[in-house]
C-alpha positions as CSV (number, residue, x, y, z in Angstrom):
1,X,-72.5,5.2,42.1
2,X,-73.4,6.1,45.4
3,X,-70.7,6.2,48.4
4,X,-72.4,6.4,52.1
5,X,-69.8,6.7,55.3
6,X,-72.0,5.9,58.5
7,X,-71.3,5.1,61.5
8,X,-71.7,2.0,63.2
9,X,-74.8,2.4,65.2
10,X,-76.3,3.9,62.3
11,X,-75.1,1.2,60.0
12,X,-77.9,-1.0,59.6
13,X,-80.8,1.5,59.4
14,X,-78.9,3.4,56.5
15,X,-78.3,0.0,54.7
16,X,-82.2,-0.8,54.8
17,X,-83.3,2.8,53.9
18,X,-81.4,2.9,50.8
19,X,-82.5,-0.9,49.6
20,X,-85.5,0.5,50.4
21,X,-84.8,3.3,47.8
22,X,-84.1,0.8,44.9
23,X,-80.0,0.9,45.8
24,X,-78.5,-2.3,45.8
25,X,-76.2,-2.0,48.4
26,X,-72.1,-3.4,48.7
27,X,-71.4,-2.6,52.7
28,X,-68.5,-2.8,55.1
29,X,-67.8,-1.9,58.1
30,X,-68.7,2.3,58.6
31,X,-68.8,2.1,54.5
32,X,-72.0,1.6,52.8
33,X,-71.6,1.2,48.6
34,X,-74.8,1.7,46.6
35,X,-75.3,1.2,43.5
36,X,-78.6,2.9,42.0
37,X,-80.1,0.4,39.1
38,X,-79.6,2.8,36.1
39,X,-76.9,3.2,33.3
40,X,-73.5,3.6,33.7
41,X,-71.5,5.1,30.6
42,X,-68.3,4.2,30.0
43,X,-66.3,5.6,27.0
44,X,-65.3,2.3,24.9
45,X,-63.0,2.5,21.9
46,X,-63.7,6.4,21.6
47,X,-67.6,5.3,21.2
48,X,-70.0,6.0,24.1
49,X,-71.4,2.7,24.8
50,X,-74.2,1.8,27.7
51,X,-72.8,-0.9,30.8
52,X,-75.8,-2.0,32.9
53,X,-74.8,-3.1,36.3
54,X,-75.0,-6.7,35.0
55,X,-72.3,-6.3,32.9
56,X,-69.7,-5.8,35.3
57,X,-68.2,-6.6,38.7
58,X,-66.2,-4.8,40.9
59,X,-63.3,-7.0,42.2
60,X,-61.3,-4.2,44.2
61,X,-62.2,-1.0,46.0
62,X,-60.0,1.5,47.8
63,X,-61.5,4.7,50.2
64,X,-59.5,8.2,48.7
65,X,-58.9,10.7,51.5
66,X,-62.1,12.7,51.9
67,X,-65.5,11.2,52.4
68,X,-66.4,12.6,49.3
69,X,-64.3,10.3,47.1
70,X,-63.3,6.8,46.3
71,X,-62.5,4.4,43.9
72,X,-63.5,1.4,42.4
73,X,-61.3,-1.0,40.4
74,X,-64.1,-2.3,38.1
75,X,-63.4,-5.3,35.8
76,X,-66.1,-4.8,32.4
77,X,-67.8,-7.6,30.9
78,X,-69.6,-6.7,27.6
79,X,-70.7,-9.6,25.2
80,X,-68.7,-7.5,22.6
81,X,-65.4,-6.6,24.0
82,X,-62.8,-9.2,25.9
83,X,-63.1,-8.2,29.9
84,X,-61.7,-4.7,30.7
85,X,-60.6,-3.3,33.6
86,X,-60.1,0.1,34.5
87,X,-59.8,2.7,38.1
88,X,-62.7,4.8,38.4
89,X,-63.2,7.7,40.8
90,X,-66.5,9.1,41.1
91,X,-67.3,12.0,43.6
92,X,-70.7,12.2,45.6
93,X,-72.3,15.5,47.6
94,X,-71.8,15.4,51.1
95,X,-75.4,14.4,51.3
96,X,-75.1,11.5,49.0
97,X,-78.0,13.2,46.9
98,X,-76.1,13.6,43.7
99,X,-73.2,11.5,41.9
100,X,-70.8,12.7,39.4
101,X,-68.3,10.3,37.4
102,X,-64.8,12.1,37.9
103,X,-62.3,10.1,36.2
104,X,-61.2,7.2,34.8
105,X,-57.4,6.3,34.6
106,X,-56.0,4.0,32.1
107,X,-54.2,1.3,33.3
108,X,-53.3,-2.2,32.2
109,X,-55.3,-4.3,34.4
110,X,-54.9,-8.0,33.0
111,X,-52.7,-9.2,35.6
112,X,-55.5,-8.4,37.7
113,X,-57.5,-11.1,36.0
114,X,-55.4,-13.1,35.4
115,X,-55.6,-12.9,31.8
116,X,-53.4,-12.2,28.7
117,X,-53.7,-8.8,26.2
118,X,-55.9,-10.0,23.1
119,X,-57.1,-13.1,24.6
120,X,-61.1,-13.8,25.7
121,X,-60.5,-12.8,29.2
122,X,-57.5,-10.1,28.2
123,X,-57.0,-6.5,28.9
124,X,-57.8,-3.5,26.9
125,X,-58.7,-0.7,28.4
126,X,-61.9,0.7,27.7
127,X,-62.8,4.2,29.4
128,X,-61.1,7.4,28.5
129,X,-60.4,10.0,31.4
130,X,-61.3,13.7,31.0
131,X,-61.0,15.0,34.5
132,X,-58.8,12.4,36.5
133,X,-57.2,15.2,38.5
134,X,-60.1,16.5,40.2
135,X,-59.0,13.9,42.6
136,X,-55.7,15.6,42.8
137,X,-57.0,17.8,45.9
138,X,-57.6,13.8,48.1
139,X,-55.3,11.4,46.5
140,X,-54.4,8.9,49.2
141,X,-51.5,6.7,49.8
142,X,-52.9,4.1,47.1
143,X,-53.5,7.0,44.6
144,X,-50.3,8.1,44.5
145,X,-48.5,4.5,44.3
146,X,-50.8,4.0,41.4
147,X,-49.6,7.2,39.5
148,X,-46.1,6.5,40.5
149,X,-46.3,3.1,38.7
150,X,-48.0,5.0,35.9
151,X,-44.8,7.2,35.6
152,X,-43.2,3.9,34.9
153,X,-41.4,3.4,38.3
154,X,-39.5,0.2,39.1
155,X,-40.8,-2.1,42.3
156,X,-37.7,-0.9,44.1
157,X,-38.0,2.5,43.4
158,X,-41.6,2.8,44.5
159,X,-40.6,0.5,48.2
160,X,-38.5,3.3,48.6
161,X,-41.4,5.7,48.8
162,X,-43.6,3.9,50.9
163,X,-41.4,1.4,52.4
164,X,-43.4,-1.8,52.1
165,X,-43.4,-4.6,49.0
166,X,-45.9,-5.0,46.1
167,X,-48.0,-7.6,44.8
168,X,-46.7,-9.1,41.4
169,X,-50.0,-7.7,40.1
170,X,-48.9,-4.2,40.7
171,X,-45.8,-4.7,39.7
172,X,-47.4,-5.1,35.8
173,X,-49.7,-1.7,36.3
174,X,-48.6,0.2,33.0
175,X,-50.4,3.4,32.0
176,X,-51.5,3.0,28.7
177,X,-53.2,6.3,27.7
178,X,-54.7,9.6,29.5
179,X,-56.9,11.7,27.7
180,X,-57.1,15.5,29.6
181,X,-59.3,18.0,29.9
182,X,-57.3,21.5,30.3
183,X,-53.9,19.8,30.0
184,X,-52.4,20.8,26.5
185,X,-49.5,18.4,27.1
186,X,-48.2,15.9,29.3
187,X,-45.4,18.3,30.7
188,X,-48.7,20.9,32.4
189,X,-50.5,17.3,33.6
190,X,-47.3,16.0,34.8
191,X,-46.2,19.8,36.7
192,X,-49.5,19.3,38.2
193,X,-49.0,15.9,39.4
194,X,-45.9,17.2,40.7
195,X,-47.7,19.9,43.0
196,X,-50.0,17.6,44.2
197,X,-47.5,15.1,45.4
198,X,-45.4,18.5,46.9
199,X,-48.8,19.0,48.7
200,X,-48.8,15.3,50.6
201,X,-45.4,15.8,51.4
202,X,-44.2,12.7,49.0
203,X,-40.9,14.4,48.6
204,X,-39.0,10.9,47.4
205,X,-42.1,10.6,44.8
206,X,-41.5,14.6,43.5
207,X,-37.6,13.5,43.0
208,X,-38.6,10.2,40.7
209,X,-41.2,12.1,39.2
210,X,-38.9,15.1,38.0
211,X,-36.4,11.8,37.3
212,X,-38.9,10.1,35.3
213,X,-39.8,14.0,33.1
214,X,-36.2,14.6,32.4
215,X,-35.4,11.2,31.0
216,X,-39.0,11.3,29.0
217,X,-38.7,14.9,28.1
């Protein structure tokens, strides 16, 4: 996954060089997405298992807070699982010459599409993170209302952070599992959530979060 900011005046021309290039390319406004026509592997079921382009859809995306980030809600279709759904964050060079999968979060997506847990269109997760907080240094507003529902936060409690309402489909966002790299236990990735929220000045967020730790821990 290739992720292209341009500006307007430059808009078009970038958009035809990189279809020129073999990208097929997603745009919006100053945003170009690419997508280069090659493999994308996604851990499924603890087995490595190859998803071409044609075998999923992206039905939600969100800009992070630096150029060099973003993420993609992706929803899976594989001829041998139900539909999946999970939040990818993948990290490009400043140049857009390289591309590096930086995490996947587990969430239960199936209120996003609208279907049921064990049913044909139903949710299991299928990738396993290793690195989700390399994002940690650009999380934006989004970001950290999706780890706060992950913490298990209450509607309320998370208006009360960023004063506005949430859609019935976030309401249902669960974490389900997080596989770490460099975090022996869920207390050192949960300190480091902690520090990154301290960093963005989410103070009403730090006080769930050490909330949420003491009654879990």
């Amino acid at each position: 996954v290739m992720v292209c900011f341009v500006s307007e005046e430059r808009y078009e021309p970038v958009i035809r060089r990189l279809e020129g290039q073999g990208y097929r390319c997603m745009a919006e406004p100053k945003v170009a997405y690419a997508f280069r026509r090659e493999t994308f592997r996604l851990r499924l079921k603890g087995n490595l298992k190859d998803i071409y382009e044609e075998d999923f859809s992206i039905v939600e995306y969100q800009v992070g807070g630096r150029l060099s980030h973003t993420t993609f809600v992706l929803k899976v279709i594989d001829g041998h699982e139900p539909a999946t759904g999970a939040i990818v964050v993948t990290r490009t060079t400043r140049d857009n010459s390289q591309y590096s999968s930086v995490g996947i979060l587990h969430l239960d997506l199936t209120p996003l599409f609208g279907g049921h847990p064990g049913s044909a269109r139903g949710g299991h997760l299928s990738a396993i993170d290793n690195t989700v907080l390399e994002l940690s240094q650009t999380m934006s507003t989004e970001n950290i209302r999706v780890y706060c529902f992950a913490l298990g936060m209450t509607k309320d409690e998370l208006k009360t952070i960023k004063g506005k309402s949430l859609t019935p489909s976030e309401k249902n966002f669960r974490m389900l599992s997080l596989t770490r790299s460099g975090y022996r236990s869920e207390i050192a990735f949960f300190t480091h959530l902690e520090e990154v929220l301290e960093r963005h000045k989410e103070r009403k967020a730090v006080a769930l979060l050490k909330k949420t730790l003491r009654e879990t821990f």
